[in-house]
C-alpha positions in Angstrom: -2.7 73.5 -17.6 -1.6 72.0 -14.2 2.0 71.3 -13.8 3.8 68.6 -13.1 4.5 67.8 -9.4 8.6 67.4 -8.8 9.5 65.0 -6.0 12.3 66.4 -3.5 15.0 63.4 -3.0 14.0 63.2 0.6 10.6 61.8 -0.7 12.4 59.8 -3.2 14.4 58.4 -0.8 11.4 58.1 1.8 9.4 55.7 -1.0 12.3 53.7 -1.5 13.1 52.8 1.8 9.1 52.0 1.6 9.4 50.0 -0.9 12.0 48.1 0.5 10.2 47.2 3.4 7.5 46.0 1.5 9.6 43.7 -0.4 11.4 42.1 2.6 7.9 41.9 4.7 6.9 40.1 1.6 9.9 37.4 0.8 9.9 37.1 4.8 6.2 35.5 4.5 6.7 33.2 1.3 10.1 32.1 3.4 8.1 31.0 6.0 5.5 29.5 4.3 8.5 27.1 2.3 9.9 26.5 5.5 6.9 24.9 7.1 5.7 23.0 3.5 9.0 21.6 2.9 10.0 21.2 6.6 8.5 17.8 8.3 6.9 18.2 11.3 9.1 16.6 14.4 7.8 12.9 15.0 6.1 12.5 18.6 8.0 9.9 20.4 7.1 6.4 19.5 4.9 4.9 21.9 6.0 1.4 23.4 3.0 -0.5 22.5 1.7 0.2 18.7 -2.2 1.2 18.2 -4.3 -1.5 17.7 -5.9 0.4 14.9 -2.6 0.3 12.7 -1.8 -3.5 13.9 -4.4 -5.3 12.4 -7.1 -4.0 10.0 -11.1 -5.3 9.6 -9.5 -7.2 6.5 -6.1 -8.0 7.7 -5.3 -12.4 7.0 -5.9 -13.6 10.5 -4.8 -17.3 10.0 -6.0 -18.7 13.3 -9.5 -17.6 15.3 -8.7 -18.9 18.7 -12.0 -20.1 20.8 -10.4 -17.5 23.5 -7.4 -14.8 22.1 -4.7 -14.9 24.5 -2.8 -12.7 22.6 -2.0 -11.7 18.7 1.1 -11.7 16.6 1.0 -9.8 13.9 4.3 -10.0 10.9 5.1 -8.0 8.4 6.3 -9.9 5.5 8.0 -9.4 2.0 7.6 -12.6 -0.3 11.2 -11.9 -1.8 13.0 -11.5 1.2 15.1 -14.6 2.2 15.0 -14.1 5.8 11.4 -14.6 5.8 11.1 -17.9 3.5 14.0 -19.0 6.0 11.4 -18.5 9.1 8.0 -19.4 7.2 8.3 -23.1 8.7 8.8 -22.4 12.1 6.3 -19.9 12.4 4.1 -22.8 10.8 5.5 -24.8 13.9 4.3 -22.1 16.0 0.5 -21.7 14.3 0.3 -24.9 15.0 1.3 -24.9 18.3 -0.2 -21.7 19.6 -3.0 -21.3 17.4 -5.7 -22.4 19.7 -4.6 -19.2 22.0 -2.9 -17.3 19.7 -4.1 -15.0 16.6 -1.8 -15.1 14.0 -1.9 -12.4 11.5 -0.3 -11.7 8.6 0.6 -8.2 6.6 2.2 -7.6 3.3 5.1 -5.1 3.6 7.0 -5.8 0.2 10.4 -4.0 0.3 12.1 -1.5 -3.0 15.1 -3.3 -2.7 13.0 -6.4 -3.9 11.9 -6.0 -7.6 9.1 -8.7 -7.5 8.1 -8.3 -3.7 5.4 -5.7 -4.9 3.7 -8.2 -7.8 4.0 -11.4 -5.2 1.9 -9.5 -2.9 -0.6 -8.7 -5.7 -0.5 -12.6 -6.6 -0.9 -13.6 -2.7 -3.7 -11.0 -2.2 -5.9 -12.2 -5.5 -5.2 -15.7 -4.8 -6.7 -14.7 -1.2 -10.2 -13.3 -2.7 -11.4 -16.8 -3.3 -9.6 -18.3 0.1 -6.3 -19.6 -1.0 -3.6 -16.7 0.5 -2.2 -19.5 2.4 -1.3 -22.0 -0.3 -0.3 -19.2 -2.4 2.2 -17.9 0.4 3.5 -21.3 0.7 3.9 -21.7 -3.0 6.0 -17.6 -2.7 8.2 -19.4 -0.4 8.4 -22.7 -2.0 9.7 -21.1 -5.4 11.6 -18.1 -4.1 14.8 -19.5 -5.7 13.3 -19.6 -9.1 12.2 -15.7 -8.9 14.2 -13.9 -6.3 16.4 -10.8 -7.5 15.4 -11.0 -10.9 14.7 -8.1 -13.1 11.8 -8.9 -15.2 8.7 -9.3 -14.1 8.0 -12.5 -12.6 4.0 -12.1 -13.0 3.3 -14.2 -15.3 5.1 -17.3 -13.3 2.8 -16.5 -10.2 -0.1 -16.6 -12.5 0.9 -20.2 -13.6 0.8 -20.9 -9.6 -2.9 -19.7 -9.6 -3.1 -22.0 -12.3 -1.7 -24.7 -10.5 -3.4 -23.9 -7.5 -6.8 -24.3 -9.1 -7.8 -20.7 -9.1 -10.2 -19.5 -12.0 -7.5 -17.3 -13.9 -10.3 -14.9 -15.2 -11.5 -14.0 -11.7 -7.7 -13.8 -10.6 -6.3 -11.6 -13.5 -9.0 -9.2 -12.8 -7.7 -9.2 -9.3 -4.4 -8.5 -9.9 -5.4 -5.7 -12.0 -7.7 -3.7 -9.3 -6.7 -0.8 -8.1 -8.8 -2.1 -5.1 -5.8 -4.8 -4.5 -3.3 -2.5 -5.0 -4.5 -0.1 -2.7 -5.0 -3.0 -0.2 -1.5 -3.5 0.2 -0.3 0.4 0.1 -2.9 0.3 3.6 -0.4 -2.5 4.8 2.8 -1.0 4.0 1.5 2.6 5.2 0.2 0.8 8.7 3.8 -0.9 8.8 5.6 2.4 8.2 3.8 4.0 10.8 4.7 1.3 13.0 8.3 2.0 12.6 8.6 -1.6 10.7 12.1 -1.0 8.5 12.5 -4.3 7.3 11.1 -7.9 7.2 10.2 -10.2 8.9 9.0 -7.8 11.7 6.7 -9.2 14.5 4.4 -7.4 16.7 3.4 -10.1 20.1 0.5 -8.0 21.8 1.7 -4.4 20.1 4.8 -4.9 21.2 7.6 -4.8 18.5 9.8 -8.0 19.0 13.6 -8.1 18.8 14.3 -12.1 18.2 17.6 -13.9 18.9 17.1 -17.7 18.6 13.9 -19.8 17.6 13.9 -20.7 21.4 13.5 -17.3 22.4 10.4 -16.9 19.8 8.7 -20.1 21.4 9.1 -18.4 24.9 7.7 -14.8 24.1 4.7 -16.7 23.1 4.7 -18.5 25.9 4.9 -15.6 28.0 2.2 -14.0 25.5 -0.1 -15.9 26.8 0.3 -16.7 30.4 
């Protein structure tokens, strides 16, 4: 029978020190490998101009088609927010103003802090499948007060403005509940986001991100949009 083999302690000592190593080698690579899932990956400085590509989509609203573009303006808008019901008219001024040189488009970026931005946009973007994202914008805007900050769901009052609009409600409940819409406006808000748009309204003139003062100085970045 074969005896038993009897470690000296140096060897037992030489294993554990072994061992050791293996384990910190070990909790050395599965700390790295948290560190760079967890950690996000520095932003690359913003460029001055946005990418056309994240401005304005194949199915983005374009509410004017100018004979000859002269330049674009692109918003970013959340039907709850009061700021942008404030400037809806006078960016209707402007349409109709600059709209034979101008594209106007418009993007849906409904804010958190707005608990029926998200289900407007759904209610603007069905009402759009069968042409009518204008009037329902206008009727968001029109109504705001009647909706605005409150907690329950205000869905079934923008599905009386379908109604009221003239919109088969069949067609539009089925809108409402595709995915396809939702996902629409997740494209919008992802775009804006990417954009560095924070809040709303946010307005791109050309790519450029605008920082607005007056209504005058609006009317004269156009103007100098399209010189």
């Amino acid at each position: 029978m074969a005896s038993a083999s009897i470690s000296s302690p140096r060897d037992t000592a030489r294993r554990a020190r072994l061992v050791l190593w293996i384990l910190l080698a070990v909790l050395v690579a599965v700390g790295t490998a948290w560190y760079f899932a967890l950690t996000p990956a520095k932003p690359s400085q913003a460029p001055a101009v946005a990418g056309a590509e994240q401005l304005v989509r194949t199915e983005s609203h374009r509410l004017t088609s100018p004979a000859v573009e002269k330049a674009q303006l692109v918003q970013f808008l959340d039907f709850e927010c009061e700021a942008c019901r404030s400037i809806h008219p006078f960016v209707e001024e402007l349409k109709q103003e600059f709209g034979d040189r101008i594209t106007f488009v418009t993007r849906y970026f409904p804010l958190s802090s707005h608990p029926n931005s998200g289900q407007a946009a759904l209610a603007v973007e069905a009402a759009a499948r069968p042409g009518r994202f204008e009037a329902m914008s206008a009727r968001m805007f029109e109504t705001q007060e009647q909706w605005h900050g409150k907690a329950e769901s205000q869905a079934p009052l923008f599905r009386t403005f379908a109604g009221e609009l003239g919109l088969d409600l069949a067609a539009f409940d089925a809108a409402v509940a595709d995915g396809n819409t939702k996902e629409r406006i997740r494209a919008d808000i992802t775009d804006g986001t990417a954009l560095g748009v924070t809040g709303t309204p946010t307005f791109f003139l050309n790519g450029e991100k605008l920082t607005l003062s007056t209504k005058q100085d609006f009317r004269q970045k156009l103007l100098d949009g399209v010189k």
